[in-house]
N, C-alpha and C positions, 0 to 999 in steps of 0.2 A: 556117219558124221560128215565125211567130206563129200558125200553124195549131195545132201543139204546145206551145203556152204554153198559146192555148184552148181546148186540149184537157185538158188540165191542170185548169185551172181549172175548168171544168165538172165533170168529175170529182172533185173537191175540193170543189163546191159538191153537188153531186146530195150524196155521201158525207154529208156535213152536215145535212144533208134541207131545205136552200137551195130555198123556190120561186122557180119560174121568174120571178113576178112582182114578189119581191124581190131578185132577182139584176139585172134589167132596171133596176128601178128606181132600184137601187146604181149602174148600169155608167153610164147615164144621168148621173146626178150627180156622176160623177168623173169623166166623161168632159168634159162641159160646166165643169166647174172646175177642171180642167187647161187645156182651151182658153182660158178666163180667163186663166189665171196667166200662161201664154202669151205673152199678147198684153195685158200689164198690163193687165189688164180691160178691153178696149178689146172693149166688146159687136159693132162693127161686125165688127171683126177675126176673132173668136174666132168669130161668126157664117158668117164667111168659110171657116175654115179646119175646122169642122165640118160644114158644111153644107146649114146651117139659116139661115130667113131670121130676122131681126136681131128680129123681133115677137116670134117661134115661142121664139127663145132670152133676150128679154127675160122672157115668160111661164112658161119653162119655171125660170127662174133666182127667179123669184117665186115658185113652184110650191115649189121645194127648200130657198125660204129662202136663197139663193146671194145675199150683199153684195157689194158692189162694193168694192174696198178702197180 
């Protein structure tokens, strides 16, 4: 199932003329602030559950602009 979601979605993005390195950049940044939301912002947690260490996802979260709420 989620093979063909991302299947989907890729196709949807190529269609669009989506590059790869803002597609990444996007999936990256909603992906890390879902894990947030998640885990009431709980850097440790959301660290956890992405699986990145707690630096990598503090930086990355600086990086996109991403506040703590």
């Amino acid at each position: 199932m989620i093979r063909d979601d991302l299947d989907t979605l890729v196709q949807h993005l190529l269609d669009r003329g989506i590059l790869f390195e803002d597609a990444q950049r996007e999936f990256e940044r909603m992906f890390i602030t879902r894990a947030l939301v998640k885990t009431n912002y709980n850097v440790c947690k959301a660290a956890k559950i992405t699986g990145l260490h707690r630096n990598t996802l503090s930086r990355k979260m600086a990086a996109y602009r991403i506040k703590r709420a």
